[in-house]
C-alpha positions in Angstrom: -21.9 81.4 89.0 -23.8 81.7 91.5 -23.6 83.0 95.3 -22.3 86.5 97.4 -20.0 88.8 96.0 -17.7 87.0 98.8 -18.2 83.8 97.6 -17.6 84.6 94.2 -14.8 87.0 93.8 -13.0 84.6 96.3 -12.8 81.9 93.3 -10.2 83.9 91.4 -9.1 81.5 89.0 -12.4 80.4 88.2 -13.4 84.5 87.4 -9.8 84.6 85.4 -10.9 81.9 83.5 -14.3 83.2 82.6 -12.1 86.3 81.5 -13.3 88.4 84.3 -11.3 90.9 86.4 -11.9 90.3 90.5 -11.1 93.4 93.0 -7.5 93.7 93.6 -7.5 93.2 97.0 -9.6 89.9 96.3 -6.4 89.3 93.9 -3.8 90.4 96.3 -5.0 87.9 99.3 -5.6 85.0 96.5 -1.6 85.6 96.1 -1.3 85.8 99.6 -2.9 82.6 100.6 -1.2 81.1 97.2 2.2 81.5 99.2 1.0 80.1 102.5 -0.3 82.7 104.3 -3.6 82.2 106.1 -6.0 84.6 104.9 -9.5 84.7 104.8 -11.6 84.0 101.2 -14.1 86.5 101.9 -11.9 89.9 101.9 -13.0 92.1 98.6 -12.7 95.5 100.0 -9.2 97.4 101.6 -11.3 98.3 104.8 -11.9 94.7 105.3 -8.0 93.7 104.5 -6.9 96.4 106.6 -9.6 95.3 109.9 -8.3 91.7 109.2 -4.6 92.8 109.3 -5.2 94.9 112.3 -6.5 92.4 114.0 -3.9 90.0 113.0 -1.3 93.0 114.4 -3.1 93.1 117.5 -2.7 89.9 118.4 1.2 89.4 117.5 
């Protein structure tokens, strides 16, 4: 597999498959965006899910 850790770790299945674990939060918005919500595939850390919910706040 090739790519960024963003790239990658955003193909959660395919890293599940492979038996590999992904970063929880990585997992968590895979989940997220499995149930409809729009969420971007490039989210691996919490500081970058809490800047993009912030963001998401700010603007509601």
């Amino acid at each position: 597999m090739d790519g960024k850790p963003n790239e990658i770790f955003s193909r959660v299945e395919e890293m599940k498959a492979l038996g590999l674990d992904v970063p929880q939060v990585a997992e968590l918005c895979h989940e997220l965006k499995k149930n409809g919500y729009n969420v971007p595939d490039n989210i691996l850390t919490v500081e970058e899910a809490v800047q993009w919910l912030a963001g998401k706040i700010a603007k509601a």
